[in-house]
Backbone as numpy.savetxt, mean C-alpha at the origin, in Angstrom:
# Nx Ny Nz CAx CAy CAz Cx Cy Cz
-5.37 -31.95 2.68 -4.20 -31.09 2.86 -4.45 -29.70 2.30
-5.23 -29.73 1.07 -5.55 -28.53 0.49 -6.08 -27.72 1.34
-7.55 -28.51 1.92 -8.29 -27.79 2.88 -7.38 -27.00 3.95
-6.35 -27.72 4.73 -6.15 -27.15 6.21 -4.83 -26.66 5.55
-4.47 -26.70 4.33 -3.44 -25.23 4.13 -4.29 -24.48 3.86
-5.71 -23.96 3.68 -6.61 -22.92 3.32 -6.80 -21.99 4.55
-6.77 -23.24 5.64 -7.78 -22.35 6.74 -6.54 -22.10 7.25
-5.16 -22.53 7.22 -4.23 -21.85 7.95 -3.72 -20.81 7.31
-3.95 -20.70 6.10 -3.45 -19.22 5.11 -4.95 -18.27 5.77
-5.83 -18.36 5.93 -6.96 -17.70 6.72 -6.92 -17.48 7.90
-6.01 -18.24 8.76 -5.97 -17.92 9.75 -4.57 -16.78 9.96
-3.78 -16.91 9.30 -2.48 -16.25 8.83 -3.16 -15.15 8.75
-3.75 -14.82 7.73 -4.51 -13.04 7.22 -4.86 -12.88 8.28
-6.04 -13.38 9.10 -6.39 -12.62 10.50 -5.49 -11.91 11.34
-4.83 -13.05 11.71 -3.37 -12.38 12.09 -2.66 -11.00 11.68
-2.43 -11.94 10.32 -1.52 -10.23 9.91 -2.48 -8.94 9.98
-4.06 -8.96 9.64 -4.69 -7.52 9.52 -5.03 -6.83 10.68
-5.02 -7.74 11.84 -5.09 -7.05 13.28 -4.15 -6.78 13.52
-3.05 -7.44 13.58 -1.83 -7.47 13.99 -1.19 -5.99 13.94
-1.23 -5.64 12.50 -0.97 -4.60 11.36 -0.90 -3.51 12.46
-2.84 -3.25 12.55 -3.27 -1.97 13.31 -2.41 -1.87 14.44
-2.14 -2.71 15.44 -1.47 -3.11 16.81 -0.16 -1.87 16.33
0.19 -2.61 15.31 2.21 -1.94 15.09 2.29 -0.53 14.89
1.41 -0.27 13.93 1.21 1.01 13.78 0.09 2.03 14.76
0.07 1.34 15.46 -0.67 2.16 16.63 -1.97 3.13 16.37
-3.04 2.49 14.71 -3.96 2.75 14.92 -5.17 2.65 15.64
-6.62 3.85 15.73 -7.06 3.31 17.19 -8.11 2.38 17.05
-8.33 1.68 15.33 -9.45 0.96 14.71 -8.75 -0.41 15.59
-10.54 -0.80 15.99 -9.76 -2.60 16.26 -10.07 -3.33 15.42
-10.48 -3.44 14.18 -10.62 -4.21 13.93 -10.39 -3.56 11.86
-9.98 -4.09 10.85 -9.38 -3.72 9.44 -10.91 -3.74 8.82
-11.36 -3.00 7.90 -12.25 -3.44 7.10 -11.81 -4.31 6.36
-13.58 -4.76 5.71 -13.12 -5.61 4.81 -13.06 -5.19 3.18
-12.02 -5.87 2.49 -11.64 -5.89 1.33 -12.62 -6.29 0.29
-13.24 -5.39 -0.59 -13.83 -5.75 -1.48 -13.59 -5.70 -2.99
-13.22 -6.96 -3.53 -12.70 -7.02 -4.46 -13.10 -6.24 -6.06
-13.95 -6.53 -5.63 -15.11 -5.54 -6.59 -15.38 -4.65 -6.45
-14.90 -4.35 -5.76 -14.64 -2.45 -5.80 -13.09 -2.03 -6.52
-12.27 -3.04 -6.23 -10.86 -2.70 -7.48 -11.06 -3.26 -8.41
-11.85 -4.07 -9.57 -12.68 -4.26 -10.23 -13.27 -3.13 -11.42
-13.87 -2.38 -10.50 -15.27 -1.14 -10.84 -14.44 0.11 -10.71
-13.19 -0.12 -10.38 -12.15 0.95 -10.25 -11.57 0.75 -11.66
-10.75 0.47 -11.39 -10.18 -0.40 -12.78 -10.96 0.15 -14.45
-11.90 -0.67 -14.27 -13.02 -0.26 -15.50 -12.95 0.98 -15.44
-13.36 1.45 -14.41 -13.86 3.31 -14.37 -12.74 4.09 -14.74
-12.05 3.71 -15.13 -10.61 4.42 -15.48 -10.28 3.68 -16.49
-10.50 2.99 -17.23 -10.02 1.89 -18.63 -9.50 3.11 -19.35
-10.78 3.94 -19.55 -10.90 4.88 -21.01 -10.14 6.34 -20.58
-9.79 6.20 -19.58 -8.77 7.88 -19.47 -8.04 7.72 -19.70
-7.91 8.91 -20.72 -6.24 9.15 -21.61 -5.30 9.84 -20.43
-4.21 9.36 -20.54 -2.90 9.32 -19.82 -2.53 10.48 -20.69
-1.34 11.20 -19.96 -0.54 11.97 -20.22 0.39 11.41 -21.35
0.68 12.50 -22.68 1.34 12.05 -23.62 2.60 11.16 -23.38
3.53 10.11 -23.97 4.63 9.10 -22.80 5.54 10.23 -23.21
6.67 10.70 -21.96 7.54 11.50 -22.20 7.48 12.61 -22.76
6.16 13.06 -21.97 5.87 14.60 -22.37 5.97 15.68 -21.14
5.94 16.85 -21.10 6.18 17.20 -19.41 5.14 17.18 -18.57
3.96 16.72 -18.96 2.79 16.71 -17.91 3.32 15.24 -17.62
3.71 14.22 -18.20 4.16 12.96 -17.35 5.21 12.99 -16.44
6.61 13.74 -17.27 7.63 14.07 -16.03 7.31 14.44 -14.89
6.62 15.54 -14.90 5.96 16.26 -13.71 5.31 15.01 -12.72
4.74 14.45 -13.86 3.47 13.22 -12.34 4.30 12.73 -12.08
5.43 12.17 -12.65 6.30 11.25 -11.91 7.49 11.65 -11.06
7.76 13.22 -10.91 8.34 13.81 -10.20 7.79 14.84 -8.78
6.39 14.27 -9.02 5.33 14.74 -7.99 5.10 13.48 -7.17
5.32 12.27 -7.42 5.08 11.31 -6.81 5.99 10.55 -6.10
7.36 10.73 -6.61 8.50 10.78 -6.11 8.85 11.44 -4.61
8.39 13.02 -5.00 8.98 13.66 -4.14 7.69 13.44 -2.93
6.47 13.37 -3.27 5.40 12.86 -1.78 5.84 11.58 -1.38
6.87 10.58 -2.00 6.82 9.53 -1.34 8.29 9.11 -0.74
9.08 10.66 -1.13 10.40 10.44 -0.28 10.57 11.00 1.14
9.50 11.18 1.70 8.96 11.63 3.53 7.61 11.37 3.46
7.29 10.61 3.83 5.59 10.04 4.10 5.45 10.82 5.47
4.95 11.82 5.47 4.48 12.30 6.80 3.31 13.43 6.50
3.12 13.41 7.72 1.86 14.47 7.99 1.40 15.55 7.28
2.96 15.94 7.21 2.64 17.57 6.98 3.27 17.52 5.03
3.69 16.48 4.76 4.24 16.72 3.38 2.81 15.73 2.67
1.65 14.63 3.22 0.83 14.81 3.10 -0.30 15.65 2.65
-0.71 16.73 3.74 -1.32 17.87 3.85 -1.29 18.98 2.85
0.11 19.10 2.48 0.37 20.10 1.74 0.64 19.41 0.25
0.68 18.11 -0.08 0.77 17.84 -1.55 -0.06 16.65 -2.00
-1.21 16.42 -1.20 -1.84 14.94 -1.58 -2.94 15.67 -2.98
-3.29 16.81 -3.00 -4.45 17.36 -3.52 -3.73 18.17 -5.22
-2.09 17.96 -4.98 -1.62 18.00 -6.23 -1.12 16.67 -7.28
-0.83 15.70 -6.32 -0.77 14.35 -6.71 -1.77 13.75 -7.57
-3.10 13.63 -6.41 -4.27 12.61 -7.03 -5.74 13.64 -7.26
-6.32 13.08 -8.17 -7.47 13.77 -8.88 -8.56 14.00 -7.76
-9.53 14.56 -7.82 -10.46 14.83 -6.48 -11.42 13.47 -6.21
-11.54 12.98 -7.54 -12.50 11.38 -7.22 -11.27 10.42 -7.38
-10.12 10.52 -6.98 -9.20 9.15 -7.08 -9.06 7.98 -6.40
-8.91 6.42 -6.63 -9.00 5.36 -5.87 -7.93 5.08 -5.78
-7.75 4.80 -4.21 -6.66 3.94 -3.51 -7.15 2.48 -2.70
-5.79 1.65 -3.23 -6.17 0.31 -2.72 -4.69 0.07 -1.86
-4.87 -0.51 -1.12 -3.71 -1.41 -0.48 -4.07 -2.52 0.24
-3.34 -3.30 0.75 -3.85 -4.74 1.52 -4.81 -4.94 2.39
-5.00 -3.73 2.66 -6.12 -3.18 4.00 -7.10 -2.19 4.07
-6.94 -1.58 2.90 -8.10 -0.58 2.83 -8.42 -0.19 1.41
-9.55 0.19 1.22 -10.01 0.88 -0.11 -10.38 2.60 0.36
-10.12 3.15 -0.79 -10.32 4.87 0.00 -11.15 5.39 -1.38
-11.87 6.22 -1.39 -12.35 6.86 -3.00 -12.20 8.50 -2.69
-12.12 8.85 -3.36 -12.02 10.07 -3.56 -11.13 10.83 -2.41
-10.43 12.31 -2.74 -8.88 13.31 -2.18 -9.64 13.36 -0.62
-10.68 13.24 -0.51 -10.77 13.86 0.98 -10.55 12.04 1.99
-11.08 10.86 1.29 -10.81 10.18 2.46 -9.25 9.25 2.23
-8.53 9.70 1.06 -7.35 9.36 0.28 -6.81 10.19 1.62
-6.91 11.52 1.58 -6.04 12.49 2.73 -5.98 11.91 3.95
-7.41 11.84 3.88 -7.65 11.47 6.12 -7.02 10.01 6.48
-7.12 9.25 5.43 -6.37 7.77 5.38 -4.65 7.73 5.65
-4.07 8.54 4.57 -2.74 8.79 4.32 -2.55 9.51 6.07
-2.99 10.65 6.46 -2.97 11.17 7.44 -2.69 10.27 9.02
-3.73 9.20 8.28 -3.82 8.34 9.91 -2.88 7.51 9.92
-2.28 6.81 8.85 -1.21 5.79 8.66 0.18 6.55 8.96
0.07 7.60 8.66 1.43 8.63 8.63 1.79 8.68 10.25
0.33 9.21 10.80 0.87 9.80 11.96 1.51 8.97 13.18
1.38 7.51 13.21 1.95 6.85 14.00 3.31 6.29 14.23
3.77 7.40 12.90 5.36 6.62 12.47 6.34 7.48 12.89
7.81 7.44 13.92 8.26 8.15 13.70 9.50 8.89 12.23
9.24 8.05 11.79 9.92 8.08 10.17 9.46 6.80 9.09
8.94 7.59 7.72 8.52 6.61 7.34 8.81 6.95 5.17
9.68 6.56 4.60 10.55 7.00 3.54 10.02 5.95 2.46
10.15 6.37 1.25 9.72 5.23 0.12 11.48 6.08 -1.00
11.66 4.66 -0.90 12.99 4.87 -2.21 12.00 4.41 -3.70
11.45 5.33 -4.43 10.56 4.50 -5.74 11.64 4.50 -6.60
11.54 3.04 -7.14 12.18 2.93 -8.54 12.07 3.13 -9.97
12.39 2.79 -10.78 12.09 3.28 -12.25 10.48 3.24 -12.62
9.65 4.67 -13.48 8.74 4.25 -13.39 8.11 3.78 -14.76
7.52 2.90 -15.13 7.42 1.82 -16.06 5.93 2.07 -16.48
5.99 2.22 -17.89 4.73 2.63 -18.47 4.06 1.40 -19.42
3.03 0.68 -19.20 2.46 0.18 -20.23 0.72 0.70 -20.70
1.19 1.03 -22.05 -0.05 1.96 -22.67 -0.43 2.84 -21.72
-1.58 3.17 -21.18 -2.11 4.03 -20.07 -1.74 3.28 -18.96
-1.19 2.49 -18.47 -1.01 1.53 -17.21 0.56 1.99 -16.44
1.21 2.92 -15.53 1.97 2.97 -14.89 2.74 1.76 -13.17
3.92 1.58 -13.47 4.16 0.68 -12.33 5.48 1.02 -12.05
5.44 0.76 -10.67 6.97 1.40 -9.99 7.66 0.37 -8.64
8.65 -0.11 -8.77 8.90 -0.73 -7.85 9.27 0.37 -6.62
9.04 -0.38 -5.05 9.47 0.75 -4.64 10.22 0.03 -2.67
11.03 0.48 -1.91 11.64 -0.03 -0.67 10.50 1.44 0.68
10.38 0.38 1.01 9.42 1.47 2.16 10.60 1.15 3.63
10.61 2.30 4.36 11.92 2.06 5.34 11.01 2.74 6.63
10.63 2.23 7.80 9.89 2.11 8.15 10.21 2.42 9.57
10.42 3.45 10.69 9.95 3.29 11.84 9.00 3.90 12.89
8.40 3.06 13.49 7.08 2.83 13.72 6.93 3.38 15.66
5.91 4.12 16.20 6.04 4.83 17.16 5.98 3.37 18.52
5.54 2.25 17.49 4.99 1.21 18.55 6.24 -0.20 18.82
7.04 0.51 17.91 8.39 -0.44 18.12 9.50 0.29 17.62
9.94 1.06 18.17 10.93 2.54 17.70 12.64 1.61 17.41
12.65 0.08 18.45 13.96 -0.57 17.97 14.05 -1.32 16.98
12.82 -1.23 15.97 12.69 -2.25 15.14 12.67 -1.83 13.51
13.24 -1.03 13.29 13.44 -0.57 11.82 12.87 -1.82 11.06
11.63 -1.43 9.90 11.66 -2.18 9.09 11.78 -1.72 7.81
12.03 -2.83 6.77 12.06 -2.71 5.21 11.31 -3.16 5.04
10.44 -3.03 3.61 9.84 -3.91 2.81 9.51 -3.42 1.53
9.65 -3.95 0.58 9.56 -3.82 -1.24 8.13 -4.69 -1.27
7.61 -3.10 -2.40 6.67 -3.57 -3.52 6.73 -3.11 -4.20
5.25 -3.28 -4.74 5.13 -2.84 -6.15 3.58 -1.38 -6.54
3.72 -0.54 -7.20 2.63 0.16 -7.53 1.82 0.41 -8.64
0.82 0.24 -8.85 0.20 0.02 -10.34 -0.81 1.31 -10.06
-0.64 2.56 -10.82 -1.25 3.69 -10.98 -1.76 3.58 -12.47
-2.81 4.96 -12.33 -2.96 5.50 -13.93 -3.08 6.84 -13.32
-3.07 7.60 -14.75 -3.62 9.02 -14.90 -4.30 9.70 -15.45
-4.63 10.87 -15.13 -5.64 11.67 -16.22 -4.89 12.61 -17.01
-5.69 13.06 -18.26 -4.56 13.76 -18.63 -3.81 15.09 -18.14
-4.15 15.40 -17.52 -3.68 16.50 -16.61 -2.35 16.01 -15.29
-2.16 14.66 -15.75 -1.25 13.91 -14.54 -1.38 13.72 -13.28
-2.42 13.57 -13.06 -3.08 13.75 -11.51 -3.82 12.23 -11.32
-3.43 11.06 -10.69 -3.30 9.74 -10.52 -4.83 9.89 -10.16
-5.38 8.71 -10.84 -7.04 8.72 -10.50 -7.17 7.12 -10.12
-6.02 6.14 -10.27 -6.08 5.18 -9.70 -4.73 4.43 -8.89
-4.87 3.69 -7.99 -3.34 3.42 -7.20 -3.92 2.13 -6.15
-3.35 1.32 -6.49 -3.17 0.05 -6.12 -1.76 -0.14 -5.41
-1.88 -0.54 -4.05 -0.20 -1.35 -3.64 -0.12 -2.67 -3.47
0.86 -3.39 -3.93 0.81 -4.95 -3.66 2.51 -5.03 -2.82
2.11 -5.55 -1.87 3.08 -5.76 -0.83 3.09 -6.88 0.07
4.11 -7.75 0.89 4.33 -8.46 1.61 4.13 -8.04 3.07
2.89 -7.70 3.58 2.81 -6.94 5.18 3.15 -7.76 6.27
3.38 -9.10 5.68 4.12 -9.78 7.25 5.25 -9.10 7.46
6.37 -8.86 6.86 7.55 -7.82 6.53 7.12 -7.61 8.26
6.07 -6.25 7.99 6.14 -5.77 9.36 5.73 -6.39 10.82
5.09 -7.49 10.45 4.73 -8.40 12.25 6.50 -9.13 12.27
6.85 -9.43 11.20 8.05 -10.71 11.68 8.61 -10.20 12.57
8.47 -8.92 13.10 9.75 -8.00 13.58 9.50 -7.67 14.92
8.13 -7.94 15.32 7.70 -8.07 16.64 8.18 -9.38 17.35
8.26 -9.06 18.64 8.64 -10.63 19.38 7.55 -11.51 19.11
6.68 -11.26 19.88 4.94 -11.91 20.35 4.32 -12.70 18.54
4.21 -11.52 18.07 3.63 -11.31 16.85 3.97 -12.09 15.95
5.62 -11.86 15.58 6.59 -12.15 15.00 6.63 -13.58 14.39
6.37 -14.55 15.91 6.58 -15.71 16.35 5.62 -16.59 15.63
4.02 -16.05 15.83 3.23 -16.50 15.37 2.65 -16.59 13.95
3.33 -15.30 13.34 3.22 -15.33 11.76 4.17 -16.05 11.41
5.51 -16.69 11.77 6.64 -16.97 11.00 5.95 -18.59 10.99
5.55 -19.11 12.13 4.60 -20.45 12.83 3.62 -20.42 11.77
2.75 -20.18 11.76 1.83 -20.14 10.55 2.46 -20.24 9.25
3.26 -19.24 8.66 3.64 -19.63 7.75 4.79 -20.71 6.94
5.27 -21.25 8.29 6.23 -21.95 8.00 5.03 -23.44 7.94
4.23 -23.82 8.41 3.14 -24.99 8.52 2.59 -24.81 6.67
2.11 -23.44 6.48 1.61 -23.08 5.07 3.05 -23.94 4.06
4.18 -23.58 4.15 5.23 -24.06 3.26 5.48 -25.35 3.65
5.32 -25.95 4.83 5.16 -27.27 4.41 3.58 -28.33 4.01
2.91 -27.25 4.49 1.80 -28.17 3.81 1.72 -28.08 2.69
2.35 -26.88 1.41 2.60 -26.99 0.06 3.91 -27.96 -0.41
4.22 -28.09 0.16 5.53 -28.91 -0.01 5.16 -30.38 -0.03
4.00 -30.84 0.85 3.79 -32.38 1.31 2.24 -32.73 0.16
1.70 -31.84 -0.54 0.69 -31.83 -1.18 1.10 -32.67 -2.57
């Protein structure tokens, strides 16, 4: 039972990481792959940078710079503020991609942006442990490849900084079925999969 809830949670990810590209109407067919050890070697590589003093104005500032790039995710508010945000060698992670350093952080942000016709982050309180920053946050979502299908979805963000407040690391952890459930075709087959996954944990 263990086994064939494995390969159906594997077969689930396939799903969702092609799927993904499909919704958002990028022109990659196929997601790279995720290497764990590269958020790892990220991580480390940033252990020892001192953060901005807590509640000093170089922190207000980062956290009022990050706010305001993530209350219109688009092209052009991109373009004009990604290079005040994050440091010039900064790492980004999310469910689907790893990026290193402001120039492929930009061209990344750029390509995800441009397929949306509106795409908004409400961030919530932002939460400091030692040098370690985290922010809950609602992403509101519509997409050029299903314009009747408004979506939501909440996560979470785990940044750091340098001392100058300029994010040198950024991790997202999120639920991306959120966005297939909402397709007909798509929809059908992730909810199928995962509903087999909850009962094969259930019968274990």
């Amino acid at each position: 039972m263990v086994r064939s809830t494995l390969s159906t949670h594997q077969t689930l990810s396939r799903i969702l990481m092609l799927s993904f590209l499909t919704l958002i109407g990028c022109s990659r067919s196929t997601p790279p792959e995720i290497d764990l050890t590269q958020i790892d070697q990220a991580l480390q590589r940033t252990s020892n940078t001192p953060a901005p003093a807590p509640h000093s104005d170089i922190e207000a500032a980062a956290f009022e710079r990050f706010t305001h790039f993530y209350n219109e995710y688009s092209a052009d508010r991109i373009a004009s503020n990604v290079r005040n945000l994050y440091a010039k060698d900064a790492f980004f992670a999310d469910p689907y991609h790893l990026v290193q350093g402001i120039d492929s952080i930009e061209d990344y942000f750029i390509a995800m942006a441009a397929p949306a016709q509106s795409c908004t982050f409400e961030i919530g309180k932002i939460q400091r442990a030692e040098n370690d920053f985290y922010c809950r946050w609602t992403m509101h979502l519509i997409s050029n490849a299903a314009p009747d299908q408004p979506i939501i979805a909440q996560g979470l963000t785990h940044m750091r900084l340098n001392p100058a407040g300029k994010i040198i690391f950024h991790q997202d952890y999120w639920d991306t079925s959120v966005l297939l459930d909402r397709l007909p075709v798509v929809g059908f087959w992730t909810k199928l999969v995962k509903n087999r996954i909850l009962k094969g944990m259930n019968h274990e």
